[in-house]
N, C-alpha and C positions, 0 to 999 in steps of 0.2 A: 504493500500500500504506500502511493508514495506521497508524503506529507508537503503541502504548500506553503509557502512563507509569508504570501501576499495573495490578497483576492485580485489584484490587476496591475497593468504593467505602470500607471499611475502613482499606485502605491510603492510598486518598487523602487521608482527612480528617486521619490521621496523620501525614501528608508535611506535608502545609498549614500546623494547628496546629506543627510545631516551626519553621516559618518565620517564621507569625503568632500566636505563638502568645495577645497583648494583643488583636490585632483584635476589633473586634465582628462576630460572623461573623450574628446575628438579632438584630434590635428588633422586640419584640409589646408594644404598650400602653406602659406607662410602666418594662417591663422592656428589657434586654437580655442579651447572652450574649455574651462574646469564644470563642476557635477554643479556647481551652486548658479554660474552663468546659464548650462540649460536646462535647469529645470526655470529659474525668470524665463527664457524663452518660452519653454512651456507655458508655462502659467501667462504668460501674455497672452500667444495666441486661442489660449483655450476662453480666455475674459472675451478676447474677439469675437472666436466664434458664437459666444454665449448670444452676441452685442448681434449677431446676423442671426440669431433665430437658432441654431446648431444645437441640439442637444438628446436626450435619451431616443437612442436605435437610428437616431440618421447615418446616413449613408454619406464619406467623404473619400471620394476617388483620387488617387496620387496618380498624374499620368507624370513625374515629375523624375529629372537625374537625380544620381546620386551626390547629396549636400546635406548640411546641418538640418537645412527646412522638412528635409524627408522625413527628417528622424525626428525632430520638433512635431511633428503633425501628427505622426504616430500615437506618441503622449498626450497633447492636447485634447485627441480626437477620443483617447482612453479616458481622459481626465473626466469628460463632461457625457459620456455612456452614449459615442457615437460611434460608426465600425468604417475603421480605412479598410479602402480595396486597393491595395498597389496594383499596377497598370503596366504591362509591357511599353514601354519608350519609345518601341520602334512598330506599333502598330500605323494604321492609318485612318480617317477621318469616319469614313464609314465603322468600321471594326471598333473604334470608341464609341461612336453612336448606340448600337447593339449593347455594350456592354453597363455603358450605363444606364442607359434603357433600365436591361435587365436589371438592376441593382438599385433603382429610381435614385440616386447620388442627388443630392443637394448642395451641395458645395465641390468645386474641382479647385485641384493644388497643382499649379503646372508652371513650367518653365518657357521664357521667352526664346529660346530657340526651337521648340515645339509648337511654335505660333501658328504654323502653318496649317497643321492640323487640328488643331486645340481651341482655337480663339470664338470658332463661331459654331460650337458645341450644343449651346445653350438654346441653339433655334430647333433642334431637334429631339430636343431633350429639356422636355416640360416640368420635370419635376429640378431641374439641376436653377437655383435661385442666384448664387453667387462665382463667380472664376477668382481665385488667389493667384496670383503673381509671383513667384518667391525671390523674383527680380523687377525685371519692370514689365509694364502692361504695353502691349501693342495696343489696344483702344481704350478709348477716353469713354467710357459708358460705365452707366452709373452700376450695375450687378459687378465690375470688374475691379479688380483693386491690388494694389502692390503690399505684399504682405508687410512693410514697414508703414505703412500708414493705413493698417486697418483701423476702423470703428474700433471705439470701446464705450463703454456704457457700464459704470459702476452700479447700477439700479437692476441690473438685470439679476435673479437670484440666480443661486447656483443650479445645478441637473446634478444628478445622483451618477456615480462614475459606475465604471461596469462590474458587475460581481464574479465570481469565477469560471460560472457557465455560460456566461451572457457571448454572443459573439462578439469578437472584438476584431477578427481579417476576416477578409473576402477574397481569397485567392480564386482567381480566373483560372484554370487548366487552358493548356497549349491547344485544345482544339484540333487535337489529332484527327476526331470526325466531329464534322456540325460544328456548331456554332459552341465558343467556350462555355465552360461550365463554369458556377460559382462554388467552392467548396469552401462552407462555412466554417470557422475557426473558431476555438475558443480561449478565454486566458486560460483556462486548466490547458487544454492540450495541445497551446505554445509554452507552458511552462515545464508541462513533462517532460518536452522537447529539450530543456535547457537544462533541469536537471539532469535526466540520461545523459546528452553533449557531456555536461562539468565533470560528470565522473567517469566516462569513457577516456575522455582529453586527457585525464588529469590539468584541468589548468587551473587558473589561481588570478588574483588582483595583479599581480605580475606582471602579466599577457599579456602584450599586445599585437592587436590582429589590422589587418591592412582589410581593407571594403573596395577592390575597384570590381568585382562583377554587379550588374545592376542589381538592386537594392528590391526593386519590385519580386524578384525573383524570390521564391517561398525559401532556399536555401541557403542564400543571402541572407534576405529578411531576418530567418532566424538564427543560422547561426553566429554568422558574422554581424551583423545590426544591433541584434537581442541580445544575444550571450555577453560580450562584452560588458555590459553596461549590468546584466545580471551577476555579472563576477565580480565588480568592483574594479573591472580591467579598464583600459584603455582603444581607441581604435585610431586607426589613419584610413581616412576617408579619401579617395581619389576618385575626381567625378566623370572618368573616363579611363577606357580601357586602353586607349590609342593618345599618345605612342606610349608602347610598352614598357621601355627604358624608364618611363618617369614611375612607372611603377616599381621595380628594382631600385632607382633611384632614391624611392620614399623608403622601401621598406631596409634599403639601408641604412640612410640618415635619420628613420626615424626610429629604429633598433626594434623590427619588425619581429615577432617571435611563433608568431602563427599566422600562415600561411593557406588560404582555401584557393580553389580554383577548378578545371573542371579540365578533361582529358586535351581538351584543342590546347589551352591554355599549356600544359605540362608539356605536350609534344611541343607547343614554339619553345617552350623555354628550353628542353634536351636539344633542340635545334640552332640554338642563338648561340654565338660565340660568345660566350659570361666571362665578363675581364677577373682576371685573378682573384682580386682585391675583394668581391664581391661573391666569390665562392669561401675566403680565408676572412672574410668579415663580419660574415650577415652572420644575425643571434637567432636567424629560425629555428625552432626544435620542434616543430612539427607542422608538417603540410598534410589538408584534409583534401581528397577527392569527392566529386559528387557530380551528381549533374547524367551521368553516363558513365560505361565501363572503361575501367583502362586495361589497354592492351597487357601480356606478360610481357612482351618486349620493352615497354614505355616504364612498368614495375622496376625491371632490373635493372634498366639502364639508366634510371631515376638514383636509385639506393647506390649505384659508382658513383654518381656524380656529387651527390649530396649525404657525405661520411655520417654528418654528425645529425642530422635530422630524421626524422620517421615519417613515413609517408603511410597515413591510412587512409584509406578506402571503405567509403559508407554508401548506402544507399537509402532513399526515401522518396516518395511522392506528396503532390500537397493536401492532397488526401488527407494525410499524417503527419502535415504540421512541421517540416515535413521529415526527418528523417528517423527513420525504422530503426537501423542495424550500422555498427560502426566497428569496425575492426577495433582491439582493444592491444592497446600500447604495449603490451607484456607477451599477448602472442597473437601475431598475423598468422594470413594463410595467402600465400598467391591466388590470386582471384576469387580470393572472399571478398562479399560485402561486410564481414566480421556475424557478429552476436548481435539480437534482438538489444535495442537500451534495456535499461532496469525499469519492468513494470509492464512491458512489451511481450505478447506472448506473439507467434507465428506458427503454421501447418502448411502442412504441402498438401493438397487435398486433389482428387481425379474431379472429372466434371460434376459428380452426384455430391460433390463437396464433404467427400470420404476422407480420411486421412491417409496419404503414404507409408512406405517406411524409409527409410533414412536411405538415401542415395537413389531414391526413385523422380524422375521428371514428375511437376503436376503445376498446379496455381499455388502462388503463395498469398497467402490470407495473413491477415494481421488484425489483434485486438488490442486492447489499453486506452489509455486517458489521449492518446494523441490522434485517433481518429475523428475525422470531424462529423458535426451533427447531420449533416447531411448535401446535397447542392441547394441552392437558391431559387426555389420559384420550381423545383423539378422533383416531388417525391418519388414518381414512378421510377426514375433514373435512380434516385438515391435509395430504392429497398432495393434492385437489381443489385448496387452494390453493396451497401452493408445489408448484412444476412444473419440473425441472430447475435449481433455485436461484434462481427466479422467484418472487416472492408477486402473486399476480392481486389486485389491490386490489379490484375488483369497480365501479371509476369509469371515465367514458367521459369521454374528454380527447383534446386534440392536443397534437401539440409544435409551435412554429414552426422555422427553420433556424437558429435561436440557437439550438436547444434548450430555450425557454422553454415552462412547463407551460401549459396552462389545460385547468381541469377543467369539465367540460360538464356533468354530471348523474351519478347514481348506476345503472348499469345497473338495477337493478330498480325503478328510479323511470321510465326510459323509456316513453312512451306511444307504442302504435302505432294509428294512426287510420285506416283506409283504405289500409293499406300505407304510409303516409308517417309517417317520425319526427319525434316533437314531445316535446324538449325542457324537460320542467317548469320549469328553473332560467331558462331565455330567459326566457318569459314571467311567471318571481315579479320580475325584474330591470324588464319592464317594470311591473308591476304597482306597485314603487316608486318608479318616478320619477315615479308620478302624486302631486298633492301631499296628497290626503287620504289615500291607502296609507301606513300604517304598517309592515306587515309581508305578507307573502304566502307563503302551501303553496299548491301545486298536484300534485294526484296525480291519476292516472288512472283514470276510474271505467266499468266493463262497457256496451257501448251493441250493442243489439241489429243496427242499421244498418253500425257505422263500424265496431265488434269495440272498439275506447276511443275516452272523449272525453275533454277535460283541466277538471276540476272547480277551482275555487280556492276558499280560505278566507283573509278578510282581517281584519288588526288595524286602526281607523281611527287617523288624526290629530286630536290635539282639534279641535273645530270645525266638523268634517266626518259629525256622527254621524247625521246625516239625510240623508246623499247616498243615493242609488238604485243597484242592482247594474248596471242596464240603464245608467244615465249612465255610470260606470266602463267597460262594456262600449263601451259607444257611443267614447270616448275610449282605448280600448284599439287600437280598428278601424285610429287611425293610423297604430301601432308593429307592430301585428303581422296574417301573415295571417290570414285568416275562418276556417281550418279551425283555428286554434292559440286562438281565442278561447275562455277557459270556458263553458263549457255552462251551470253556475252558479257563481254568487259569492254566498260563506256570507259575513257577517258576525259575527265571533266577538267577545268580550271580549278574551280572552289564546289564544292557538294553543298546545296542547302542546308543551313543553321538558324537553330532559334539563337536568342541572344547572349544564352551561355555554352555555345556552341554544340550543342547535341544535335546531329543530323535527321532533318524532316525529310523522312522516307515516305511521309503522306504527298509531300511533292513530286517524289521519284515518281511512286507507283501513279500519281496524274496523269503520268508524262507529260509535265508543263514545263520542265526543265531544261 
């Protein structure tokens, strides 16, 4: 049973600060923030929003970069019992339309270089009353406003902040099919989340963690946004991924110690010639994976590169808040996603949602505090998924007799060839250890004969841009059998990516690409 500390994340930042209240709790660029500076942030914007009407169960949309304000708004919006929905960055005009639609948002939090898409929101979107600025405002109209000179209004009484089950995120799902999904979050089951994280990590007030993958992102959001700020640690906020250097850059000068990122990310960085200084400097002691699997080759060729660091590998959806299962600091397994958190249980179940036995293929299901109450506006969707306290992840994994995960493929990424299952993720794994593969998708594509054959699309290695798909084939024939070999091998530029680089194979299989 795992014990709370705080019924909301208002309350925690306010325990923190009167302990720390001098600490620097964010450095971005050549600013910083101690606990006592933003929680006043807090507490201003949250009088604000009181002052525009904001308060118990409204809906406040972040389509917003990563900055202090993201993180300010989070609390504010906890503070006064309203529920942020962080917002993909890189959507477009229509696709926010939809989502706040669905989510009736009354207040949006957005950034002026997102004007293009963001600014005239409001005309299609009847419930949204005010646009926030967290810079400056592209139009002079009266709903719109530069988050430094919003209203206040001392007269306004307070709203009651959120209590433990109350939702408090609205994570959008990628939309793999249809239109995204809202899966409602609560502070119990983002705080489970940070519990399990602290004591998987081992980390401590010590830690400090670098923020450059977007912030909306549910594994961002929590571990690198939330945790921090739950441990009494520190973060460095970079509010862009590009150029990369500046991020090495921070997390040198700013004595970076934790490290998240997502497989694109780790292969540039095994890729990037790293100046000396900078592998014999940096105080990382542990870099976390998520997002998508990493190769065995990108594992081992990580652990040369980087002596003194641990590199684990977790998995989660935002389903759960979002992560499940974290490899644990004392014993890894190559290509585990580690051990359920503490409080987390898991099964491998066949389709009648039987249980397996230990090293059998099936769905892996998952229960605890960190499952969310359901999607938004979609019961029917949300009992297909959870099922007696169970969320069907919709991934095909075993357990071993430790109990250790490994995730095999995404059920509807499964090919079936002739009655025999094949795996896409075996064969993108081997597809990299060949040395001119860069990157590999494999989806399965309609074959009048077999019923599917398994198609691949590859990134090359410099050097390698004139190899033959039939050579690769030919050198595939080693590692894998004849029926698992692709049919054909696309050579791409760049392979479709969401924004923490995990490859949309919903685009492949389009063939819009």
């Amino acid at each position: 049973m795992i014990q709370y500390p705080f019924e909301n994340f208002y309350e925690m930042l306010k325990s923190v600060t009167q302990m720390n209240s001098s600490k620097k709790a964010i450095f971005i660029a050549n600013e910083s923030y101690s606990y006592s500076q933003l929680l006043n942030k807090v507490d201003d914007l949250a009088q604000s929003l009181r002052a525009l009407r904001v308060g118990s169960g409204d809906r406040i949309a972040l389509i917003c970069p990563n900055s202090v304000e993201f993180v300010v708004s989070i609390f504010a919006a906890n503070k006064i019992g309203a529920v942020v929905i962080p917002i993909n960055t890189m959507l477009k005009n229509e696709e926010y339309r939809y989502i706040l639609q669905d989510c009736c948002a009354k207040v949006l939090i957005t950034g002026y270089k997102l004007k293009a898409e963001t600014q005239s929101l409001e005309k299609d979107v009847p419930s949204l009353n005010a646009t926030i600025w967290i810079d400056q405002s592209p139009r002079n109209a009266s709903n719109h406003y530069e988050m430094n000179a919003l209203p206040k209004n001392d007269e306004i009484r307070e709203t009651e902040s959120l209590a433990l089950d109350d939702t408090a995120v609205i994570f959008y799902t990628s939309g793999t099919t249809g239109n995204p999904k809202g899966a409602m979050i609560s502070n119990r089951n983002l705080f489970s989340n940070l519990i399990g994280a602290q004591e998987r990590f081992d980390l401590n007030h010590r830690d400090r963690f670098i923020v450059y993958l977007p912030m909306f992102h549910s594994f961002t959001f929590s571990i690198m946004v939330m945790l921090p700020l739950f441990l009494q640690a520190s973060s460095v906020i970079v509010p862009s991924i590009l150029p990369f250097n500046n991020i090495l850059k921070q997390t040198l000068l700013k004595q970076v110690t934790v490290f998240m990122g997502v497989p694109d990310i780790y292969n540039a960085l095994l890729r990037a010639k790293l100046p000396w200084y900078f592998l014999w400097f940096n105080r990382i002691r542990c870099f976390i994976s998520g997002g998508s699997a990493l190769s065995e080759d990108t594992i081992n060729r990580f652990h040369a590169t980087f002596k003194r660091a641990t590199m684990l590998e977790g998995y989660g959806l935002s389903e759960c808040s979002p992560a499940v299962a974290i490899n644990p600091i004392e014993k890894q397994k190559l290509l585990s996603v580690g051990l359920p958190l503490a409080g987390y249980d898991v099964k491998i179940v066949d389709e009648e949602m039987l249980e397996l036995p230990y090293g059998e293929v099936g769905e892996l299901i998952v229960r605890g505090d960190c499952v969310m109450s359901g999607y938004l506006n979609d019961p029917v969707e949300s009992d297909k998924v959870i099922q007696n306290g169970w969320l069907r992840t919709g991934d095909m994994a075993k357990v071993d007799e430790e109990g250790y995960i490994y995730i095999v493929d995404r059920i509807k990424d499964l090919i079936i060839s002739k009655g025999l299952n094949i795996y896409p993720r075996q064969i993108e794994e081997c597809l990299m250890l060949l040395p001119s593969v860069k990157l590999a998708a494999v989806i399965g594509q309609s074959d009048p004969h077999s019923g599917e054959v398994p198609i691949a699309f590859i990134e090359l290695e410099e050097g390698f841009e004139h190899i033959a798909p039939s050579q690769i084939k030919s050198e595939l024939k080693e590692h894998l059998a004849s029926f698992k070999i692709p049919k054909t091998i696309t050579v791409v530029e760049s392979l479709p990516k969401t924004a923490t680089g995990k490859v949309l194979k919903r685009v492949l299989k389009e063939g819009t690409y």
